[in-house]
C-alpha positions in Angstrom: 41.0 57.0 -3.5 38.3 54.5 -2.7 38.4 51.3 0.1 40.8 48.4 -0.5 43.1 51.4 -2.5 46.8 50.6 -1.4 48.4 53.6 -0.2 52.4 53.7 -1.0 54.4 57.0 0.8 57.7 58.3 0.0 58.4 59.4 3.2 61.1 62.5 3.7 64.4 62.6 5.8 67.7 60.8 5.5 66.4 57.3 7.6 63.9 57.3 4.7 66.4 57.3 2.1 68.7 54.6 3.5 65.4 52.3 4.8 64.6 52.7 0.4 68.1 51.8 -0.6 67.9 49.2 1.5 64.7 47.8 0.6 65.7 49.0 -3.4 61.8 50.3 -3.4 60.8 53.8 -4.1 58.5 53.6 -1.4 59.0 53.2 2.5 55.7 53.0 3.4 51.9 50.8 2.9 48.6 51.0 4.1 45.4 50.1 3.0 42.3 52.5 2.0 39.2 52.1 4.7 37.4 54.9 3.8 38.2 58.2 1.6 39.9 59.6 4.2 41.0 57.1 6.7 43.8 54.2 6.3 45.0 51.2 8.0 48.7 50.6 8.3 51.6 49.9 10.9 54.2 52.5 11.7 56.5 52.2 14.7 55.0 55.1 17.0 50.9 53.6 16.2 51.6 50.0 16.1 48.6 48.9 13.5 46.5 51.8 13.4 43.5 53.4 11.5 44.9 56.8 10.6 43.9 60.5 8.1 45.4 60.2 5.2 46.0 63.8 6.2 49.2 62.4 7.6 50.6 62.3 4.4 50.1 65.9 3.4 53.3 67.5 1.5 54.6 63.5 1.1 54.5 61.9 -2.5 51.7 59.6 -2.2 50.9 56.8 -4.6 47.8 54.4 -5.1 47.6 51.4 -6.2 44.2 48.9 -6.6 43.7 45.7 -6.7 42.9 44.0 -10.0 39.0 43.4 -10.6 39.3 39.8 -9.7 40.6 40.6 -6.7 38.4 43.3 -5.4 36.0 40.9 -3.7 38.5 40.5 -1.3 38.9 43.7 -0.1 36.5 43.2 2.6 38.2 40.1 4.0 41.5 42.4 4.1 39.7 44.8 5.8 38.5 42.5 8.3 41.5 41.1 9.2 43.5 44.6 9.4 40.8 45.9 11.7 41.2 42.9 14.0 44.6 43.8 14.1 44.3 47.4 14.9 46.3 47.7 18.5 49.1 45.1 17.5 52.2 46.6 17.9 54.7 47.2 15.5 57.7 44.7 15.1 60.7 46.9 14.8 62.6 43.2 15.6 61.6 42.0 12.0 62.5 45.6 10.6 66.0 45.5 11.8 66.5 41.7 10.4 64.9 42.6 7.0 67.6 45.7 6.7 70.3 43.5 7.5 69.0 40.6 5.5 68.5 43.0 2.6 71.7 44.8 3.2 73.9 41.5 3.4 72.3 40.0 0.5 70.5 37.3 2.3 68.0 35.5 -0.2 64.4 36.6 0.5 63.0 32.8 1.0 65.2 33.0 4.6 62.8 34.2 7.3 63.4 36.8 9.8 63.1 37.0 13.4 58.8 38.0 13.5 57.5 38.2 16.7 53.7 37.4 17.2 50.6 39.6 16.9 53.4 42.5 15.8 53.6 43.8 12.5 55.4 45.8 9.7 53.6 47.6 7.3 53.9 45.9 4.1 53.5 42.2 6.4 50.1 43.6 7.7 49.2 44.3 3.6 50.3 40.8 2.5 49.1 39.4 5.5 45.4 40.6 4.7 45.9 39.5 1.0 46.7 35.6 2.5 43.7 35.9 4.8 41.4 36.6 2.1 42.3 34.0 -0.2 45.6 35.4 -2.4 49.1 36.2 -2.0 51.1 39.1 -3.9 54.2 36.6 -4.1 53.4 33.1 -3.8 57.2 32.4 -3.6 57.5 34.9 -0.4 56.6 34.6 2.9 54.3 37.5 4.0 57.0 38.6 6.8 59.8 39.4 3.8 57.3 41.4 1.4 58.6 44.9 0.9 56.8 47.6 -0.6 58.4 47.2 -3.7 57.0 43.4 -3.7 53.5 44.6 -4.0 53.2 47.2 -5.9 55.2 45.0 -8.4 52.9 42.2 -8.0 50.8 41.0 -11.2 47.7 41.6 -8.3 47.8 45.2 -8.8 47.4 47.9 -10.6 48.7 52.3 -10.3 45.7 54.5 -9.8 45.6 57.1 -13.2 47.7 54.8 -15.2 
């Protein structure tokens, strides 16, 4: 794994499996690469953190990178993550994008987001706007899911 990779985990437990079902993405989880070992991502007990991927020991982990036109952006993404490190998370927009998702509301209706707080898949997209792109044009950064990224015509899977 190398800076700017974007880390997606398949966390275990029940909660895991329903917030995937809900979501319809094989993944629960996104953060993004700083160094070999560290990442930057948003989880409910950090807020926006930098963490070791260690954390992810026994979990399946993917990676996926940024298409070549895109890597010049990674430091931009960075940037903007690391300003962000200390935000907390917004488990307000978590619980409206279940329900949203689990009602069928359309993704182009926007959820409850509270300021300077942040999900871990918004802080991704976020970071992507910042530096000049969007994953989905059509979405607003606070609706991206996992499954919205690593589906995006942006990326690309790591040994693939």
């Amino acid at each position: 794994m190398i800076r700017g990779d974007i880390i997606l985990v398949r966390n275990n437990g029940a909660l895991f499996d329903k917030i995937r079902k809900a979501m319809r993405s094989e993944y629960d989880h996104v953060g993004i690469m700083l160094t070999e070992n560290t990442l930057i991502d948003a989880t409910p007990t950090s807020g926006v953190a930098v963490r070791k991927l260690e954390v992810f020991d026994g979990l399946d982990v993917k990676v996926y990178r940024l298409k070549n036109q895109y890597l010049p952006n990674i430091d931009k993404m960075l940037d903007y993550c690391l300003d962000k490190v200390g935000s907390r998370y917004d488990i307000i927009q978590t619980l409206c994008l279940y329900i949203f998702i689990i009602l069928g509301i359309k993704k182009t209706l926007n959820p409850i987001d509270m300021q300077n707080a942040f999900v871990c898949s918004e802080l991704v997209a976020q970071a992507a706007e910042f530096s000049g792109f969007s994953f989905n044009e059509d979405m607003a950064t606070d609706r991206i899911t996992p499954a919205d990224i690593i589906t995006s015509d942006k990326v690309l899977k790591v040994g693939e």
